[in-house]
C-alpha atoms as one frame of an Amber mdcrd trajectory, in Angstrom:
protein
  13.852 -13.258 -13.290  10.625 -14.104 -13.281   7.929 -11.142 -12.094   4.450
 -12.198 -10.173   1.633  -9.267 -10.757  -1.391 -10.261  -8.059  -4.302  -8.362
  -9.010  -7.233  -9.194  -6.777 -10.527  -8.741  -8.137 -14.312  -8.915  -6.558
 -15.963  -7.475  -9.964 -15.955  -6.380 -13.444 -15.752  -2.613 -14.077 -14.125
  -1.269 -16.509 -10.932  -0.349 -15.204 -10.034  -3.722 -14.222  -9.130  -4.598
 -18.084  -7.112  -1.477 -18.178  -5.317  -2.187 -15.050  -4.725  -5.630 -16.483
  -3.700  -3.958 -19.902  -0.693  -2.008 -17.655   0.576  -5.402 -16.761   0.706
  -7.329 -19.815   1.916  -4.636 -21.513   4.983  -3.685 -19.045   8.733  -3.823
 -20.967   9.559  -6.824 -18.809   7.829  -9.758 -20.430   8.815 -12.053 -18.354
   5.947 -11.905 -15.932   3.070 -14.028 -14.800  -0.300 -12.199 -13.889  -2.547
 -14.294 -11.086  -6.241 -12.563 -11.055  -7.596 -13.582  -7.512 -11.277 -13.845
  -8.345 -12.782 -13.518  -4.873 -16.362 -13.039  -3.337 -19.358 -13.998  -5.862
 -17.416 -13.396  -9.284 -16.341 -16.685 -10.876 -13.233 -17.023 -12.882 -15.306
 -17.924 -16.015 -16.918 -15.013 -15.620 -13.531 -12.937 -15.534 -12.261 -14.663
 -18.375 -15.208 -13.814 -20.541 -14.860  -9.413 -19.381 -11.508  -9.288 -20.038
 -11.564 -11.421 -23.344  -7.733 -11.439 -23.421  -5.989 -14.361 -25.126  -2.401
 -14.461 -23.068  -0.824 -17.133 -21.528   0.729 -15.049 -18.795  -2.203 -15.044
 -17.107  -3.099 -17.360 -14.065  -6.750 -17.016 -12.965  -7.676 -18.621  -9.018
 -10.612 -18.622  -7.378  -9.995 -17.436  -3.672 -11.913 -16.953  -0.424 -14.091
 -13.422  -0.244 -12.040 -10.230   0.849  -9.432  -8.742  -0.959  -7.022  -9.820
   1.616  -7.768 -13.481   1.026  -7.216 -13.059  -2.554  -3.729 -12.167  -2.159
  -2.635 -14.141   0.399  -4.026 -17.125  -1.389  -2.301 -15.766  -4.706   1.006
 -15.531  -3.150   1.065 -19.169  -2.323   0.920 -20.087  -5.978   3.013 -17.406
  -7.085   6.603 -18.341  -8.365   8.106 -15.171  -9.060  11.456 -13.822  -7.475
   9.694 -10.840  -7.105   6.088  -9.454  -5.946   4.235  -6.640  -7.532   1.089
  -5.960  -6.029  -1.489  -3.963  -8.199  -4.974  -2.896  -6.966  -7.468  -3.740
  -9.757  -8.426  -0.199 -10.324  -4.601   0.774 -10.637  -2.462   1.271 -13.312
   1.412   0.363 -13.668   3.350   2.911 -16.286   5.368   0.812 -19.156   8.674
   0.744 -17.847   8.050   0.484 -13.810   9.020  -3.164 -13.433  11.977  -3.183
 -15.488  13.527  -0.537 -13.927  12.929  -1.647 -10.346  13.996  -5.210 -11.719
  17.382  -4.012 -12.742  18.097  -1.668  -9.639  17.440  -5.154  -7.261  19.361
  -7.448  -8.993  22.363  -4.806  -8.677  22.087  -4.593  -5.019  23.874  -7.543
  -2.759  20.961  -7.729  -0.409  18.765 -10.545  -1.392  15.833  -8.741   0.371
  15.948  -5.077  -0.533  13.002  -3.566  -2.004  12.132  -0.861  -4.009   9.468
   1.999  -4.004   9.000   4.416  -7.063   6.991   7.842  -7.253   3.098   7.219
  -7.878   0.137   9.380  -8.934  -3.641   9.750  -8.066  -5.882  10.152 -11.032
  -9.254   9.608 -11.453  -9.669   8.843 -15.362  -6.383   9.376 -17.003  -2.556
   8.722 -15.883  -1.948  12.282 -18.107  -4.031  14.105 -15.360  -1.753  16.418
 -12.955  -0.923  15.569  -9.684   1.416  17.599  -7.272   3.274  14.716  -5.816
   3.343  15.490  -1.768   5.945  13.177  -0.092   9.483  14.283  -2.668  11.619
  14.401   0.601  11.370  10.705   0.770  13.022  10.488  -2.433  16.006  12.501
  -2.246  18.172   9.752  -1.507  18.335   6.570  -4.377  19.157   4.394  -1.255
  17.827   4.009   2.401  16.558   1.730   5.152  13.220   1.348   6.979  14.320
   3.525   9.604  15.326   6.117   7.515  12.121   6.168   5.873  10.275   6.144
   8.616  12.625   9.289   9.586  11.695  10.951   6.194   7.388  10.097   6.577
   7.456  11.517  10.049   8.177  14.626   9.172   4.873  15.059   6.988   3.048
  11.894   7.205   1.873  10.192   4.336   1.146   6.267   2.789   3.313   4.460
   0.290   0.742   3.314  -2.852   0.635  -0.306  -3.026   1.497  -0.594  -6.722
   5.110   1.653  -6.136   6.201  -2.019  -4.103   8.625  -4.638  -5.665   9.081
  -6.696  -3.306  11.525  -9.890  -3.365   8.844 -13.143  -2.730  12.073 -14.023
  -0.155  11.076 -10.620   1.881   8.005 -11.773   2.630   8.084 -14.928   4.241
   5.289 -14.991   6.338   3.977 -12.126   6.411   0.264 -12.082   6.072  -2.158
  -9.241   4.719  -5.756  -8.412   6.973  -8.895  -7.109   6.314  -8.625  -3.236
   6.292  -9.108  -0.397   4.542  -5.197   0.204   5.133  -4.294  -3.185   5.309
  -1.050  -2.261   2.689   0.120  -0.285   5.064   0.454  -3.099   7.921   1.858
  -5.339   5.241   4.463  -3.044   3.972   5.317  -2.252   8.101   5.382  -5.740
   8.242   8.125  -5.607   5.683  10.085  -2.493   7.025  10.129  -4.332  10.270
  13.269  -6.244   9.215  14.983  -2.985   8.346  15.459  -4.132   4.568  17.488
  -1.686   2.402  15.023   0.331   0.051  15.805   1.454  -3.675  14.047   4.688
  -4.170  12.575   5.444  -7.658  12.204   9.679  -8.236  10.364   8.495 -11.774
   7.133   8.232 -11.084   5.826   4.594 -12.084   2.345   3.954 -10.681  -1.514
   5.497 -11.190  -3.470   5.203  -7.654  -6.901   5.648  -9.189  -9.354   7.959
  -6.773 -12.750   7.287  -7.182 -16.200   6.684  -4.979 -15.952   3.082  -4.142
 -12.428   3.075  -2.777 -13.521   5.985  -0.133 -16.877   5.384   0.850 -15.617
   2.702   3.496 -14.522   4.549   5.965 -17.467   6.523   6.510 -18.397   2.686
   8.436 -18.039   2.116  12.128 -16.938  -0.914  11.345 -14.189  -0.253   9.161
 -13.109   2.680  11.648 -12.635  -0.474  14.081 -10.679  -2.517  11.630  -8.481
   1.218  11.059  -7.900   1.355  15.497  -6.658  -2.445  15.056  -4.389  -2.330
  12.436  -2.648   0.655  13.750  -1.816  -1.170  16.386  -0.421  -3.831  14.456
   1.817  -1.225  12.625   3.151   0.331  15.753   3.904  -3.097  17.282   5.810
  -3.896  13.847   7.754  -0.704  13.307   8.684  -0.158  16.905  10.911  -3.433
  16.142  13.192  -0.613  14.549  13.623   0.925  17.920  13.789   4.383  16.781
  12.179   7.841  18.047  10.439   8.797  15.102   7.718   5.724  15.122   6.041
   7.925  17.646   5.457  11.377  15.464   4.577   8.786  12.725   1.892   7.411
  15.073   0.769  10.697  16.226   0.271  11.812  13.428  -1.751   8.990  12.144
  -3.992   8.946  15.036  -4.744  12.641  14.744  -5.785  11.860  10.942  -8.252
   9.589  12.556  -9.743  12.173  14.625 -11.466  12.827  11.337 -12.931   9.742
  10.503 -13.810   9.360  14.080 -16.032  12.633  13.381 -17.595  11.310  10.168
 -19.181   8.556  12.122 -20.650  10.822  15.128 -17.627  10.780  17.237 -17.064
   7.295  17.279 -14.459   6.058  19.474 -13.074   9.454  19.804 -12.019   9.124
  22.902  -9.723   6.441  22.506  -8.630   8.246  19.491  -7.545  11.108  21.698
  -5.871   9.061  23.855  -3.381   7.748  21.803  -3.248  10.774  20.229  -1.797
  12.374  23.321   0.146   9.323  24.179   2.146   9.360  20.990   2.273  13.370
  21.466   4.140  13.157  24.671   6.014  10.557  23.041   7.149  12.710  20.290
   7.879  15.679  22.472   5.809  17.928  20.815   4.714  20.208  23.936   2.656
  22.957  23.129   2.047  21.991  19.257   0.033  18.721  20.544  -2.587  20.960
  22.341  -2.313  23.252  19.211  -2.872  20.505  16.860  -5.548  18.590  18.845
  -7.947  21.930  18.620  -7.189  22.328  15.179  -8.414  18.997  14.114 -11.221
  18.741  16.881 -12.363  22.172  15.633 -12.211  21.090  11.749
């Protein structure tokens, strides 16, 4: 079964040819790699950095925005399955192979799978106290039940844990913003698709100044607001009580960015904030919370 790695790319830096590395180098072979060149950097260019002489890879030259690159990737992409990778990300050796073999076991033709990841900043060796286990104590759930499991803590699933069956996706488009995997993968969850859960962890989230600096941008802040909303309006399709503590406490998280950038749109913030925190139930705690993170 044939494996399609989109790695979108704006610029050479040196992790790029070690998140490219990861790929080419994964246990399953049988893999094509599409680099999405996008913005000012040419594909000649690209070709010339990484200097690497395989015919697995597939270079395009796509629209600016990182969001562009991969929509326009998956259209050439002929996989059976999707694995997105960040270009500053790293894959571990075995991480498609074993989700390949736990999908093709499972009768749903559009079940997906989510491993363990890590944030490092230089090397995948570094330690990391992985925060979200309780959403891997089961092998198999659904969307709801993982939206059951995030609620309780919060949290983000990294982009490069995915495999994702090309079939899943359909139409489903990614957007420009700094979370924009998270409305893709609600986008996803939406249809309530069974999920294989990996304990093992399989994927390096790199940490480092470029990937954090926008959100200290009114702008993105505004792009953060809209795509929240998109989220909400896709995971309420799974009609279940627990969107609303997810929301809340997603909001609340924004109160903080809100205060990086003078109090921007704080108020609306707090709104839905308190909306979702009636929502939820929460009595007291919301008023409890809402100092706390005002007061921060």
């Amino acid at each position: 079964m044939l494996v399609s790695i989109i790695i979108p790319v704006h610029k050479t830096i040196d992790y790029f040819k070690s998140c490219v590395e990861s790929a080419l180098l994964q246990s399953y072979s049988h893999i094509e790699v599409l680099i999405a060149c996008n913005g000012e950097l040419e594909i000649q260019t690209c070709k010339d950095f990484l200097n690497i002489n395989d015919t697995r890879l597939i270079y395009l030259k796509t629209n600016p925005g990182r969001h562009n690159a991969r929509n326009e990737a998956l259209l050439v992409a002929k996989g059976k399955y999707i694995q997105f990778l960040d270009y500053d990300d790293l894959l571990f050796l075995e991480k498609i192979e074993t989700q390949v073999s736990l999908l093709e076991t499972t009768e749903s033709k559009k079940a997906i799978s989510i491993t363990k990841w890590k944030k490092f900043k230089n090397e995948l060796n570094e330690s990391y106290n992985f925060p979200y286990n309780n959403i891997f104590e089961e092998e198999k759930i659904d969307a709801r039940k993982l939206i059951r499991k995030l609620s309780v803590n919060g949290g983000f699933i990294a982009t490069g844990s995915w495999l994702i069956p090309k079939v899943s996706i359909d139409n489903i488009k990614w957007i420009d913003s700094p979370n924009d995997d998270a409305v893709f993968l609600s986008g996803i969850l939406k249809q309530n698709p069974e999920i294989i859960m990996v304990s093992e962890t399989y994927a390096g989230y790199r940490i480092h100044d470029e990937n954090t600096s926008s959100l200290f941008k009114k702008s993105e802040l505004d792009k953060l607001l809209m795509s929240w909303e998109l989220i909400y309006q896709n995971l309420n399709a799974l009609n279940i009580f627990e969107v609303n503590l997810y929301l809340y406490k997603a909001y609340l998280n924004l109160i903080r960015y809100s205060k990086v950038v003078n109090g921007y749109r704080i108020l609306f913030i707090i709104y839905k904030t308190l909306m979702f925190g009636f929502k939820s139930k929460l009595g007291f705690n919301l008023v409890l919370d809402l100092k706390r993170m005002l007061l921060k």
